[in-house]
N, C-alpha and C positions, 0 to 999 in steps of 0.2 A: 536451394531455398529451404527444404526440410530439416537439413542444418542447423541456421539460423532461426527456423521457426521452436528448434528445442530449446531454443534461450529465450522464448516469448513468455514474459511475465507482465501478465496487465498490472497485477497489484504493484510491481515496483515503479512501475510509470504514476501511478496514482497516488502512492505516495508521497512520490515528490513536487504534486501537484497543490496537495494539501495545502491548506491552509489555517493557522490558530485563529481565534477568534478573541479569547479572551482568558486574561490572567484568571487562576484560582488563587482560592489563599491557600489551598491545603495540595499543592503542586505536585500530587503523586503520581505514580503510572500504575500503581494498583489498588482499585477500589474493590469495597463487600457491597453484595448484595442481598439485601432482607426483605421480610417483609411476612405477615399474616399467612399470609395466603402458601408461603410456599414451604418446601419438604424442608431445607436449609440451608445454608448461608452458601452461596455463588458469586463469584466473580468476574471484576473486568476489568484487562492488564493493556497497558497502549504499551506498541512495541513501537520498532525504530529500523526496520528494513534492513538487511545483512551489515554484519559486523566483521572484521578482518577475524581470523582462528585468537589470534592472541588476544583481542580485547573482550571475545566472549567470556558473558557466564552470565549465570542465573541467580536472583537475589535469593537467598534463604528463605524472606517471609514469600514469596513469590514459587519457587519451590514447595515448599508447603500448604500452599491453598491449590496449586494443581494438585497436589497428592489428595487432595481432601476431593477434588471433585470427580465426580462421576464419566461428566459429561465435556469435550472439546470442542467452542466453538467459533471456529476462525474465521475469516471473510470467505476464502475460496478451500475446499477442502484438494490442498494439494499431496493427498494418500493415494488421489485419485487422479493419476496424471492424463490429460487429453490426448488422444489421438495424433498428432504432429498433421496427418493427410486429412483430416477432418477440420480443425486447425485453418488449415491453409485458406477454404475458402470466405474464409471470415476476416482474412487477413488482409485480401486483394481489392484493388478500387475497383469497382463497378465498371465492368465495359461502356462506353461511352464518356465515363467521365475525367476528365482530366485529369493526368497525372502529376506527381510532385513536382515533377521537371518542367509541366505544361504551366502549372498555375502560378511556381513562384518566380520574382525577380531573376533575375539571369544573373546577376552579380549576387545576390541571396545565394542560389540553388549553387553556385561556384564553388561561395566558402563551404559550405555544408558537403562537396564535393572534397574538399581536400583535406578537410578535418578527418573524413572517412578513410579517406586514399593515405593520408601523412599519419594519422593516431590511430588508426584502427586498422589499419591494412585491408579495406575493403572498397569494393567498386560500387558506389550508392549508388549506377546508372543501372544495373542490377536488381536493385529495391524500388527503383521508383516506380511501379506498378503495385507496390504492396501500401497497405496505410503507413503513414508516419510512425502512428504507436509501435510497429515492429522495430524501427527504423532508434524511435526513443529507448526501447527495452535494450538494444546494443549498448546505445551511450551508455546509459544507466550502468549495467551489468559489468562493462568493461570500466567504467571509471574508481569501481572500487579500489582503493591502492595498496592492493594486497594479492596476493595468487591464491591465497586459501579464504575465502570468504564464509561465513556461514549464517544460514534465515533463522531467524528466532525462531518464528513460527514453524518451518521443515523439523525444526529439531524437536519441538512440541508434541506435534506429530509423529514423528518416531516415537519418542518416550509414550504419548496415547496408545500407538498400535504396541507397545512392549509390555505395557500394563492393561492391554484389553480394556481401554476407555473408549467411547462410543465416542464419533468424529461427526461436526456434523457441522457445514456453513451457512452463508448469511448471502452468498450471491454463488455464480458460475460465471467461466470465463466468458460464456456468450453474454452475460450481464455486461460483464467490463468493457468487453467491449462494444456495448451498444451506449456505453457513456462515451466514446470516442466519436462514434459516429452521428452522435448532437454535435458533435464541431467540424466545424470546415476543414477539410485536409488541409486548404491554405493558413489555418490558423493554426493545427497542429506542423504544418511547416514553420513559422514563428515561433513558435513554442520550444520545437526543436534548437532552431537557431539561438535563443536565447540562451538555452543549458549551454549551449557549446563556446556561447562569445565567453560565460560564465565559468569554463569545465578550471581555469585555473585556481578559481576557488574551493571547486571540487573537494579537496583532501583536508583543505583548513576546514571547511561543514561538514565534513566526516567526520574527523577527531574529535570536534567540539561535539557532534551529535552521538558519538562515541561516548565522550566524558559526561554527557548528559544522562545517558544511559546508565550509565553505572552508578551514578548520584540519582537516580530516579527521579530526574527533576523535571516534570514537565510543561513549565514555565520556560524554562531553560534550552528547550526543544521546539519552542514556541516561536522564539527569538530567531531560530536557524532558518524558518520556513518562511517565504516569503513570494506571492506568485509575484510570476511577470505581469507582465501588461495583458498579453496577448490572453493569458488565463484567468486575469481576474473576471471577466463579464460570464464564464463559466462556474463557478466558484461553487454554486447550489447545486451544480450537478455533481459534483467530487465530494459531498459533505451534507448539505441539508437533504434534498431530494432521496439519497442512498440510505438515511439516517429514519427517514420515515417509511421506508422500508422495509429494514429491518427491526423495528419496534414490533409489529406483531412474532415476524421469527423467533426473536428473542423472547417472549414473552410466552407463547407457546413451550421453547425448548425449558424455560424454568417449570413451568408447571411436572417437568417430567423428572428433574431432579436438580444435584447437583451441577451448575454449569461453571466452566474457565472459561469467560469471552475470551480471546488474543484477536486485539483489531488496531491498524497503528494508532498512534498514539492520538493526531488529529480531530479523530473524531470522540474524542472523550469532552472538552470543553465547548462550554458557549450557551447560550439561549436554544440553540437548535442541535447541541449537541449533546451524545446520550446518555451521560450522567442524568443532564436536566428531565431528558426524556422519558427516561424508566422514573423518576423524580415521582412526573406528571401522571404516569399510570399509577402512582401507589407506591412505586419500591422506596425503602431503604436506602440511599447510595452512598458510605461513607469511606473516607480512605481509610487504608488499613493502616496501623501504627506498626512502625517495627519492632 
């Protein structure tokens, strides 16, 4: 179990959870931040969840507004990896309550049984005492169609701690996963099942989210994201509810310097998302021109 709990990433599960809300017309993935009140100009860059080794890189004008800032500040600061045995009991259902096996369909819990068993070589009878979101992070992590993958944001992170930039997040993994634990395990069982009925389109929303990436288009990326059924009635918890949040964090962190948001890309647009939001406080928020 300790294992498998070293491949536990909330943020990659919650990414894929995302959802766009709405077209921009200025469809960038890296905005500036201004304003009166602050030391100068800071940033916020929507990333796009690992990329295979060969499609990475970093845009120049994007490159160079991290060099300008001071400050790193990512959703979860992964500089600082969890405990794996500290980990674990956050990971487990609750004594008493039903297990993935107890609660879902038997012909459900099947497929999801031999997707594991046939594509991933593992015994899900084994996990079914852990939450789903563990269970999610495998699919995710293993569906990438590549053996060398690499996180925008780990590699952020590196180049931070190389240049002695101050690292600093917007949630912890006990956050993330306390937005799982607002859903029913039976609904993150559906949830599950979906990606998987799904996993054949897998690598065609890589590439394209891949190509989008490097066109910085985040319209484009918009297009890719689409919840299921089972996720849409959650949707403010992945997005609006995290968003008001982290507006005071953020807002605090600018008063102290220069800052590099890196948050995926999702939560940049919308009425409730945080372009509009820092908007609302006062800031500045314009794309940067290349």
């Amino acid at each position: 179990m300790i294992k498998l709990i070293n491949m536990f990433s909330p943020s990659k599960v919650l990414t894929c959870c995302l959802v766009f809300s709405v077209n921009l017309v200025h469809a960038q993935l890296l905005w500036k931040i201004t304003g009166s009140q602050l030391q100068g100009t800071s940033y916020l860059f929507g990333t796009t969840g690992s990329l295979c080794k060969d499609e990475f890189f970093v845009p120049a004008k994007v490159t160079a507004a991290f060099r300008e800032s001071a400050i790193l500040c990512t959703e979860i600061d992964m500089s600082k990896p969890e405990d794996p045995k500290k980990l674990e009991p956050l990971l487990m259902i609750p004594q008493g309550d039903p297990s993935l096996h107890d609660g879902m369909d038997s012909i459900k819990f099947d497929e999801l049984l031999r997707y594991f068993a046939d594509s991933l070589s593992l015994d899900l009878i084994k996990l079914q005492w852990a939450k789903p979101l563990l269970a999610a992070t495998i699919v995710i992590t293993r569906g990438i169609p590549c053996k060398q993958a690499v996180s925008i944001e780990k590699e952020m992170i590196a180049t931070a701690i190389r240049e002695k930039k101050s690292i600093v997040a917007l949630e912890n993994i006990t956050d993330q996963v306390k937005i799982y634990d607002s859903i029913p395990d039976m609904v993150e069982g559906e949830i599950l099942l979906s990606r998987i009925r799904n996993i054949n389109k897998g690598n065609e929303t890589y590439f394209r989210s891949a190509h989008a990436y490097r066109r910085q288009d985040l319209n484009e990326l918009e297009a890719l994201y689409e919840a299921s059924e089972a996720e849409r009635p959650y949707r403010s918890l992945f997005l609006a509810d995290r968003h008001i949040a982290w507006i005071p964090k953020m807002k605090a962190q600018l008063t102290k310097g220069t800052v590099f948001f890196a948050v995926a890309a999702a939560h940049l647009a919308g009425d409730k998302g945080l372009i509009q939001l820092l908007r609302n406080e006062g800031f500045t928020v314009e794309p940067l021109p290349d």
